[in-house]
N, C-alpha and C positions, 0 to 999 in steps of 0.2 A: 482500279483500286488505287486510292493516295496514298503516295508514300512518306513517311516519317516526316524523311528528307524535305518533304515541298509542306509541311505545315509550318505555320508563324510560330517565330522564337515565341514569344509571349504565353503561347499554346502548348508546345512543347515545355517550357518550364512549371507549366500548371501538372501535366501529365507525371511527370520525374517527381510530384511528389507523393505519389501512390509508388511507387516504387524503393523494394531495400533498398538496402548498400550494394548487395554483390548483382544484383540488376543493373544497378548504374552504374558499376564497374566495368561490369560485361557491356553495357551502351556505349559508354567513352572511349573503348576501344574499338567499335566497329567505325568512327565516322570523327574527323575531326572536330565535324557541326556540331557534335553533340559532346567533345572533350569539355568544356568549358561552364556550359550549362550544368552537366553531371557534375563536376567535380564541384562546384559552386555549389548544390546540396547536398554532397558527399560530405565534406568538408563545413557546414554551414552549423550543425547540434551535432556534438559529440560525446560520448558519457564513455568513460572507462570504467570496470568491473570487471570481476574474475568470473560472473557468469554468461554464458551466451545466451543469445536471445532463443527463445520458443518460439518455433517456429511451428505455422500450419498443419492442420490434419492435412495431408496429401487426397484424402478421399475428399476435403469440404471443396464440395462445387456452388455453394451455394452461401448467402453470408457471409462473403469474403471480409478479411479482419484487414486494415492495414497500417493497425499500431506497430510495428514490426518495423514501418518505413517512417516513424516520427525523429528518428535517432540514428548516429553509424557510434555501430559499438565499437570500442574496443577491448577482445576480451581475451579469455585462455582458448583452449583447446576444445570441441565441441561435442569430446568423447571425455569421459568418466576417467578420472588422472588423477594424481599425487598432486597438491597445494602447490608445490613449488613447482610443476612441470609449467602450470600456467603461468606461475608466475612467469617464468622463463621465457614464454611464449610473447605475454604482455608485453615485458620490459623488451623484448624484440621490435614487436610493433610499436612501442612510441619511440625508440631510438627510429625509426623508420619513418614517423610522421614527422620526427625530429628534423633530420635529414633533410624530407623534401621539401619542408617548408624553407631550409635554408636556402635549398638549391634553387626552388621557385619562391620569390617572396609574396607573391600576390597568391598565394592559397592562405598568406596571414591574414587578407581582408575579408577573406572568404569564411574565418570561423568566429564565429557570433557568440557561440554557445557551447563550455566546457560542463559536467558531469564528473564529478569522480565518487564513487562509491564505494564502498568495503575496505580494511586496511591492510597497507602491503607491505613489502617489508621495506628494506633499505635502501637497498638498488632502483626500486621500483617507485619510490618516493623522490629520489632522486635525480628520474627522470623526469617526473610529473615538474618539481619545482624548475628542472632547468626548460622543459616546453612553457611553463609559463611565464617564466625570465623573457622570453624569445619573444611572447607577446606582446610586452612592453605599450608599443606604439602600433598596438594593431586592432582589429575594427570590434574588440571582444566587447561583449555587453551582457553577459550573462556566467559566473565564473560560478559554484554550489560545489562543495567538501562538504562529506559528510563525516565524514573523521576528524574528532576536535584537536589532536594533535598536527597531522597534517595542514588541517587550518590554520592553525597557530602559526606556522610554518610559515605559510604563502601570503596569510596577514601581514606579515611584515614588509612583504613587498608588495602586496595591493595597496596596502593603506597611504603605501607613501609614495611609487611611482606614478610614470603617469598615465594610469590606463585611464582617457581622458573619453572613451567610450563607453565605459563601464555604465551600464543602467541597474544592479542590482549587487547589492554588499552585504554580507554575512556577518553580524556584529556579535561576537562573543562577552565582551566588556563596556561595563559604562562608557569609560572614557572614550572605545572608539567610537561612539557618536560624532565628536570631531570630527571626525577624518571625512566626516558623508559629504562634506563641502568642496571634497577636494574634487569630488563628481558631477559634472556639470549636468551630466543628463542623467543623473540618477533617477529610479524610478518606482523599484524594488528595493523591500528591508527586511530581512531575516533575523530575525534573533530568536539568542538561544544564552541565556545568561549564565556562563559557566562558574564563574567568580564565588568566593562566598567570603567575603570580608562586610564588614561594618556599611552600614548604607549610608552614613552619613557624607562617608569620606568617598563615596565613590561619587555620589550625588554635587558636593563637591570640587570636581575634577570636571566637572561637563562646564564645555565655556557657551552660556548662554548668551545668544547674540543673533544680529537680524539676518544675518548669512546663513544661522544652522535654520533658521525659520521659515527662509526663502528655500530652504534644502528638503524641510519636511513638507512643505504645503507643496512641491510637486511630484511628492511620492504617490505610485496609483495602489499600492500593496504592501502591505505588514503583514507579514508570518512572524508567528510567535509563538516559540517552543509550550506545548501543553502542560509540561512542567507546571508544577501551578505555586513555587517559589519562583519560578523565573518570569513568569508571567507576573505577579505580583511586587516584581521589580521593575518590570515594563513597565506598566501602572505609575507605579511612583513617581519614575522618571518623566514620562510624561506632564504629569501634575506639577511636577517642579518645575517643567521649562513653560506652563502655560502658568504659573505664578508670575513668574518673572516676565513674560513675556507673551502676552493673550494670543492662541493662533483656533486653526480650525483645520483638520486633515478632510479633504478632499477625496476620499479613497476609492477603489473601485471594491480592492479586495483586504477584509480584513479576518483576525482568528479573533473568536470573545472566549475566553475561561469562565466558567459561572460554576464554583466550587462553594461547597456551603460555607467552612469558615471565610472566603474573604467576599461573601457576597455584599455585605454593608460597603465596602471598598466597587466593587464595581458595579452597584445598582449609580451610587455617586458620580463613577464614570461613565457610564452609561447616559445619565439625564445631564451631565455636562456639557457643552457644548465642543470638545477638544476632534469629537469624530461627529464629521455631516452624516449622518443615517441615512437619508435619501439619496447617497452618491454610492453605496455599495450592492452592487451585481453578484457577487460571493464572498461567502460566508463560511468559516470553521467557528463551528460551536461547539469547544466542550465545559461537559457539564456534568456534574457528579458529587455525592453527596455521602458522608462517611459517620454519618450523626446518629446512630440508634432509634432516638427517639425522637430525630425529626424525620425520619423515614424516606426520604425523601420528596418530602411537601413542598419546601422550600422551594424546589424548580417549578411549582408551579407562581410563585410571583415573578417569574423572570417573563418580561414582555418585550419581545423585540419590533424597535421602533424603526422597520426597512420593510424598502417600497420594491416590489417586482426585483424579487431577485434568480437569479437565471442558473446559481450555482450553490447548493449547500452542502456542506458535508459535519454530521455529529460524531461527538469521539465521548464515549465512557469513560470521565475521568475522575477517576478516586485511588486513593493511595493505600487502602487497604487489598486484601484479596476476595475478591467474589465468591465466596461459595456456596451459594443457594438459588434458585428458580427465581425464590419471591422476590430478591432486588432487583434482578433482570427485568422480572415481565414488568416491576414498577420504572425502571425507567425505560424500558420498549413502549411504555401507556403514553408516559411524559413527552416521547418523542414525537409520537404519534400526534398528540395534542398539539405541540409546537406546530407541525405542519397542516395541522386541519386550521389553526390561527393564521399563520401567514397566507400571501398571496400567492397558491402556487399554479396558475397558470402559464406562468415564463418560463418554470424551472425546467431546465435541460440535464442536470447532474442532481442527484443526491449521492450522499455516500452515508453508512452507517458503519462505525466500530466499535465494537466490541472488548470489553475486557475480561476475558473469562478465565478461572482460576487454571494454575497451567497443569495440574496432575490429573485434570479432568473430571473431578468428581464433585457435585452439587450431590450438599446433604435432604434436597427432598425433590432429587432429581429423576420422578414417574415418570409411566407413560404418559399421562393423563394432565400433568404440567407442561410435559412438552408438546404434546397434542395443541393445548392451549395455545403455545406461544407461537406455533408455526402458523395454527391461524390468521393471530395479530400481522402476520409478516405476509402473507400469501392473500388474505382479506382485506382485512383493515387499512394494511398501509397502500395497498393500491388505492383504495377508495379515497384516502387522503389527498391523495396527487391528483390535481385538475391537467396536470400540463399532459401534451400530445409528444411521444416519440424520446422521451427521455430515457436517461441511461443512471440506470441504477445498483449502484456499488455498496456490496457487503463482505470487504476484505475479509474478514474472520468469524461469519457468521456460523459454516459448519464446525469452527473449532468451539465456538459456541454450544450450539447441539452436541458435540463430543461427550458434554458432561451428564447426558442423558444416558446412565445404564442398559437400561433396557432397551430401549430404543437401538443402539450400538450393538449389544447382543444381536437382534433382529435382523441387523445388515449382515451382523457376521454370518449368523448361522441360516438363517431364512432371509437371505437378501436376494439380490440379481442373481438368475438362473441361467444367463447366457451364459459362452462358451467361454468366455475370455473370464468373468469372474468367477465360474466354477472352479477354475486352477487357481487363480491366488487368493481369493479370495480362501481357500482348505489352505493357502500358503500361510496365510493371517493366522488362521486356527492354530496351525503348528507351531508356530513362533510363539504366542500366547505361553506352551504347553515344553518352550524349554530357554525361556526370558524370564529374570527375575528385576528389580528393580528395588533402591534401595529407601527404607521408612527408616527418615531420623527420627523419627517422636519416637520408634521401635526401636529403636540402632540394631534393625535387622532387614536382610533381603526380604521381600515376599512379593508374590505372584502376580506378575499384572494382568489387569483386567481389561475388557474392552476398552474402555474410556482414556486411560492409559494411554495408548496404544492409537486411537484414534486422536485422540485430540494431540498427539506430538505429529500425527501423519498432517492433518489439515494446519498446525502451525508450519508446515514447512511447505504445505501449497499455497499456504499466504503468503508466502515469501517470493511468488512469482511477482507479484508486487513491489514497489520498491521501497513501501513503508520504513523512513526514516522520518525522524521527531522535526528533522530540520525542513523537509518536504512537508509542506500540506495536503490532507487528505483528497485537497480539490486538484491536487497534479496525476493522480491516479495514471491515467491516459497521456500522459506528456512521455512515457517511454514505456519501449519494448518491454512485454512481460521475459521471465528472466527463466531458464533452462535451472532452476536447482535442482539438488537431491539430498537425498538423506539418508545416512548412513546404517538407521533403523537400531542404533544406539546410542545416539546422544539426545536430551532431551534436558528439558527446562526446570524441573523437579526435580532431578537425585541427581544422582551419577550416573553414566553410561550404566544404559542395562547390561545385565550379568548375563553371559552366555553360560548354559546349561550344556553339560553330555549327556543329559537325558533328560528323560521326561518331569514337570516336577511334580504331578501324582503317582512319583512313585518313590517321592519322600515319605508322604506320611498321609494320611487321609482327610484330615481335616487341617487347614493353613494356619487359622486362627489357634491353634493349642498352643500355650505357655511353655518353649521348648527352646533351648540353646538350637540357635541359627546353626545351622548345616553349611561347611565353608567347603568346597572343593580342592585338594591340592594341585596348583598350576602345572602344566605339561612341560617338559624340558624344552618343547619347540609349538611356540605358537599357532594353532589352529585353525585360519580364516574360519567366521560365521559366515554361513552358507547366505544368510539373509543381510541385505549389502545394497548398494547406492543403486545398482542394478535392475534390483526391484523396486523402487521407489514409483516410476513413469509407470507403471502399470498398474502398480494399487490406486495411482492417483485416477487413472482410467476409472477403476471399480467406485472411486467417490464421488466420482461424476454420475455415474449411471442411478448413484442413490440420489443426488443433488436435481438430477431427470426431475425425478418425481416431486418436486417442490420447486421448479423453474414450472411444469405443468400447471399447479395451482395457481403459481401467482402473476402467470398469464392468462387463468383460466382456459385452459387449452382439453378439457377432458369432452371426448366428441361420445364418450357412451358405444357402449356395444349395441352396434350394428343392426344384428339380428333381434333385439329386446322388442317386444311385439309393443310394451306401453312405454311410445313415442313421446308422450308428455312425462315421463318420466322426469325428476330433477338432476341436471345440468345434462341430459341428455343431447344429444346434436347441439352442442354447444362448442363455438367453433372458433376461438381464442378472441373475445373481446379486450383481455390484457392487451393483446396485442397493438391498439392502439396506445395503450399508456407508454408502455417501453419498446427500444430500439436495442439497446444492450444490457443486460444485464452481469457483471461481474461478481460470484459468488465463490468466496473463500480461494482466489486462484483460477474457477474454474469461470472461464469467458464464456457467453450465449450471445447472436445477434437472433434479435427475431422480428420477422418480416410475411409478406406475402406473396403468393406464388403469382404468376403472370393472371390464373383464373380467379383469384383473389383468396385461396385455400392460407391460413395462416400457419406460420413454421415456427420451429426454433431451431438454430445450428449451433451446436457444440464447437466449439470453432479449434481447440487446441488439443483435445482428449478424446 
């Protein structure tokens, strides 16, 4: 047997990238051969946040995941804790990265790739700015805040020192357009237009010139916040430096907004000549329409003019709140369309998101609508995608479904009968039955219902995700899904639900009677609710085990009972032809790899739950 030891460097650093952080830790310590290598991708992508990463089902032997090993985090505590204990923990470990990197300077050349997410407080800010002080003159090229105050911050000394490696800049203001020159190997441009002043004057402040042009024509990627005022300034801006000065972007990766009011503004840019179409590989498109009585027709004159693209991802963008079926399945139809038009043979990525109203309730939200639409998604959009082995992402898809009553009923009370959702799944029920939550249009508590209840559950499994505005939906996979929870009373709609000392059918019989709200007088000493961050990982188990059953459809994976004497029977011994379309699918949080077994029997593996 060959050992480690006697395989080629080259080999070995191929290996170390299937491997966490704390593997390579554990490597760099057995062997001096291998100090150098490891700490070179320990040290290479790093993202700081207060969550740790999600780690493996211990039982998955099979569909091994090793998104886990894209990143070295640095995060809080990996057990369930008070905001500030991680903190604590954090600002330890980068005072600690601090440290070594002064002690050793050459682990400076070694990080390429900073991450910071979530916002921290004082201390913890303050170390972040002083590690990036530190990097000055060192080999960084990739720097992302996603916090616009923090940015602001470290703005000040990106823009102007000399991080003369830098390939990718986050530009919150016109003017800093400027400063892209200061980059030589720029390559990446992120915006997110925070500003809200006069456009004339900001337009104004840009110094249009053959340096910022030679800056833009070697950019391969534009993100651009979905905002669709900010987007709308991007636009502008653009237009104004191709007035003065004719260019053409080259791009590999870009974001399109197609919003019905400024669709006249970007059909124009669109047939302009400012972006090569045939140079773009991925694609964010959102699209969204808030018009009454253009219903959304409009999306169908959007025709995009790109060749084999290998990465797409749509985002539901309208400014109102969703709350009915029929706009949904109308733009689930439009999506569909999009992709039965383009070329999708190449595509390796789609991603789809979702906007769904956050209280969870669609006003004609049947079984029988939702029947429908699961179709569209389990049917139809497979049949759209020509491409082999791709990986298909629907961050928020079951928070989607949430809005469906009845259907949510179903799970609750007639759902999964194993062992593990028998207990929480009556846990769910309970909570239901002594949770209130509060209706401003009522300015009173009243009783939440499934949907509720579920669709706050599934926004906080999307949150394994790293879904910020400033990331595009096509970085999905660029880092470790993320260990949250949920407190199981904070939510998007009211205020923290109201914990009950009883039950609440046994205020009154009927919820809806015209009756002075019923206030509880508080306890001289605060009561922990029994239902707590605790329970979170387990109910999310329970939403997997319903998510099964539509990961099954739309791999077509239903092999039919067995024993059924009529073998021609429909979808009978039918033995997962999905399975060649995709290779991963990510739903709401919950990851699937799905593959074949050695005799060629097709699987899915739940890979985190």
């Amino acid at each position: 047997m060959k050992l480690l030891l006697d395989v080629p460097l080259e080999i070995v650093e191929d290996i170390l990238f299937f491997l966490p952080q704390q593997e390579l830790i554990n490597l760099s310590l057995t062997n001096f051969q291998f100090y150098q290598p490891c700490m070179k991708k320990l040290y290479q992508k790093i993202t700081i946040r207060k969550d740790p990463i999600l780690k493996q089902n211990k039982d998955n032997k099979r569909g091994i995941d090793f998104t886990d090993s894209t990143q070295t985090v640095i995060y809080g505590f990996s057990k369930i804790t008070k905001e500030e204990n991680h903190f604590k923990l954090i600002n330890a470990r980068l005072q600690s990265l601090i440290s070594s990197t002064s002690i050793n300077a050459k682990l400076n050349d070694y990080i390429e790739e900073i991450t910071i997410f979530d916002s921290f407080d004082k201390t913890i800010n303050e170390s972040l700015i002083k590690l990036i002080t530190t990097l000055v003159n060192s080999g960084l090229k990739r720097l992302i805040i996603t916090n616009p105050a923090l940015r602001n911050q470290v703005n000040t000394i990106i823009l102007k020192e000399g991080f003369q490696k830098l390939e990718s800049v986050i530009i919150d203001k016109v003017n800093q357009l400027n400063c892209i020159t200061n980059f030589p190997k720029i390559k990446e441009l992120l915006i997110s237009f925070q500003e809200d002043t006069q456009e004339d004057r900001q337009l104004s402040e840009l110094e249009v010139n053959q340096q910022l042009i030679k800056s833009l024509k070697q950019l391969e990627s534009i993100s651009v916040s979905t905002d669709n005022k900010s987007y709308k300034s991007f636009i502008k801006v653009l237009n104004y430096i191709n007035d003065k000065i004719a260019f053409q972007l080259s791009l590999s990766t870009f974001t399109l907004n197609y919003y019905h009011d400024d669709i006249p503004l970007i059909e124009r840019f669109i047939k302009s000549s400012i972006i090569n179409w045939k140079t773009i590989k991925s694609l964010q498109l959102a699209i969204g329409c808030d018009d009454v009585k253009c219903n959304q027709e409009c999306l169908s004159k959007l025709s995009l003019p790109v060749y084999l693209l290998k990465k797409i991802a749509f985002v539901q963008n309208t400014e109102k709140v969703i709350d009915t079926h029929k706009y949904n399945e109308i733009w689930d139809i439009k999506v569909v369309g999009i992709l039965q038009e383009v070329d999708t043979k190449t595509l390796k990525y789609i991603s789809i998101r979702h906007k769904p109203c956050e209280n969870g309730v669609f006003l004609d939200g049947m079984e029988g609508n939702y029947l429908q639409r699961v179709k569209l998604y389990t049917q139809t959009l497979p049949t759209a995608i020509e491409s082999n082995r791709a990986t298909l992402v629907l961050p928020n898809f079951m928070k989607s479904l949430s809005c469906y009553e009845q259907v949510m009923n179903n799970l609750l009370w007639n759902g999964c009968k194993c062992e593990h959702c028998a207990v929480y799944l009556g846990d769910l029920d309970e909570y239901l039955m002594c949770h209130k939550y509060y209706n401003f249009k009522l300015h009173q508590f009243k009783d939440i219902i499934s949907s509720n209840l579920f669709v706050t559950i599934s926004e906080w499994l999307s949150r394994r995700l790293h879904g910020n505005d400033i990331l595009s939906d096509l970085d999905y996979l660029k880092y470790p899904f993320k260990k949250n929870t949920w407190n199981f009373h904070d939510n998007l709609f009211s205020i923290p639900f109201k914990c009950l000392d009883h039950k609440n059918y046994e205020e009154h019989e009927y919820d809806d009677e015209e009756e002075v709200d019923i206030f509880h007088d508080a306890l001289s000493e605060f009561e922990p609710c029994k239902f707590n961050d605790h329970l979170f990982r387990p109910v999310g188990k329970c939403v997997s085990h319903f998510i099964n059953d539509l990961i099954i459809q739309i791999v077509d994976l239903n092999r039919g009972n067995a024993e059924d004497i009529e073998l021609d029977k429909y979808n009978d011994l039918n033995d997962g032809t999905g399975i060649e379309k995709f290779r991963k699918i990510i739903l709401n949080g919950i990851c699937y790899n799905l593959d074949k077994e050695l005799n060629g029997t097709s699987y899915f593996q739940n890979v985190y739950d």
